[in-house]
C-alpha positions in Angstrom: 65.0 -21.2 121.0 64.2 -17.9 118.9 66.7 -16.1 117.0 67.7 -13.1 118.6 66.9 -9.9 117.4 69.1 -7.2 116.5 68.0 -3.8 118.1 68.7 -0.9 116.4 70.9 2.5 118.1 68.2 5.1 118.9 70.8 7.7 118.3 71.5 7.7 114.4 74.9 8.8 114.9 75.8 5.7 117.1 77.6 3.2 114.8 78.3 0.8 117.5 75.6 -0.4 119.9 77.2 -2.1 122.6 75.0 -4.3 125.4 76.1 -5.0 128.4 74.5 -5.3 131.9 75.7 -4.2 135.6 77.8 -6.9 137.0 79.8 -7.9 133.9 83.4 -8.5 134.4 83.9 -8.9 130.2 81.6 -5.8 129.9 83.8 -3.5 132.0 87.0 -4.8 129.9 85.9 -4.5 126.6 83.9 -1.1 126.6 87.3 1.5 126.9 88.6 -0.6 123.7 85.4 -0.3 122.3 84.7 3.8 122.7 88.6 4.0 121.9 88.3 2.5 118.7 84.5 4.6 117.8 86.4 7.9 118.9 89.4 7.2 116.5 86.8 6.9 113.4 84.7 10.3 114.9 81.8 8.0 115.7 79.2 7.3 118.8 78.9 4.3 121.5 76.0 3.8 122.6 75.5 1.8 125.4 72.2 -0.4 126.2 71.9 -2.6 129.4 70.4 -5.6 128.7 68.6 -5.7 132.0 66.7 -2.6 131.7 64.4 -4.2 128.6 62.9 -7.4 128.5 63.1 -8.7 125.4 67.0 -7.9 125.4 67.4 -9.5 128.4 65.6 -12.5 126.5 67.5 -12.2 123.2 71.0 -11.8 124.4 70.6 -13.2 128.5 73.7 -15.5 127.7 76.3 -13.5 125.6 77.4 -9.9 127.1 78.9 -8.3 125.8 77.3 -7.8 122.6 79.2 -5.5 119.9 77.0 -4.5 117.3 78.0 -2.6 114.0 76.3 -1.0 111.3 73.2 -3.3 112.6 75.6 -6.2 112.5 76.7 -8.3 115.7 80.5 -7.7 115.8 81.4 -9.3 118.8 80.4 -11.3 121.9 82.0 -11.7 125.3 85.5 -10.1 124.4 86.8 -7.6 121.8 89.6 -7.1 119.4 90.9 -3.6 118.9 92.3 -4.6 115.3 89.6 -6.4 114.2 87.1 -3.5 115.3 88.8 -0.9 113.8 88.8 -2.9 110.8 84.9 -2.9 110.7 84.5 0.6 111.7 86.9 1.6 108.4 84.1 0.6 106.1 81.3 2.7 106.4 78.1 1.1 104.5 76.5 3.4 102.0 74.2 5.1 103.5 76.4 6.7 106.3 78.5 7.5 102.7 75.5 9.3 101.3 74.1 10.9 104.5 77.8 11.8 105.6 77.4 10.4 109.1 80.6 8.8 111.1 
């Protein structure tokens, strides 16, 4: 098994990228906490099905939903509000220098 890859947002003011795919019962409950917790912090879901590219479907087939943050995976299968909104509080240094959510 290769190690999966962690895409990148193509909108740079998306802090969270958040995978999911049609179908998913976790992925339907944990995107409202999960655009709830980006709007309180001013900053941008964006939203990927895994489905619509191949080599997501291959990295991440298994573990939707995926919360990613600053480029880091956050979460998979279920969120925590508290715990998000913790990781959205630190903004890493180069959303500091470029003044981006």
């Amino acid at each position: 098994m290769t190690a999966q890859r962690i895409p990148s947002p193509t909108d740079p003011d998306a802090r969270v990228l958040y995978l999911t795919r049609e179908g998913c019962h976790l992925c339907e409950e944990a995107l409202p906490v999960v655009r709830a917790e980006a709007d309180r912090v001013g900053s941008t879901v964006e939203v990927r099905d895994i489905d619509a590219e191949e080599q997501l479907r291959a990295d991440w087939d298994y573990d939707v939903p995926v919360i990613i943050v600053d480029g880091k995976v956050h979460a998979k299968y279920r969120v925590d509000a508290g715990q998000l909104r913790a990781a959205l509080a630190t903004r890493p240094w180069w959303r500091r220098l470029t003044g981006r959510a």
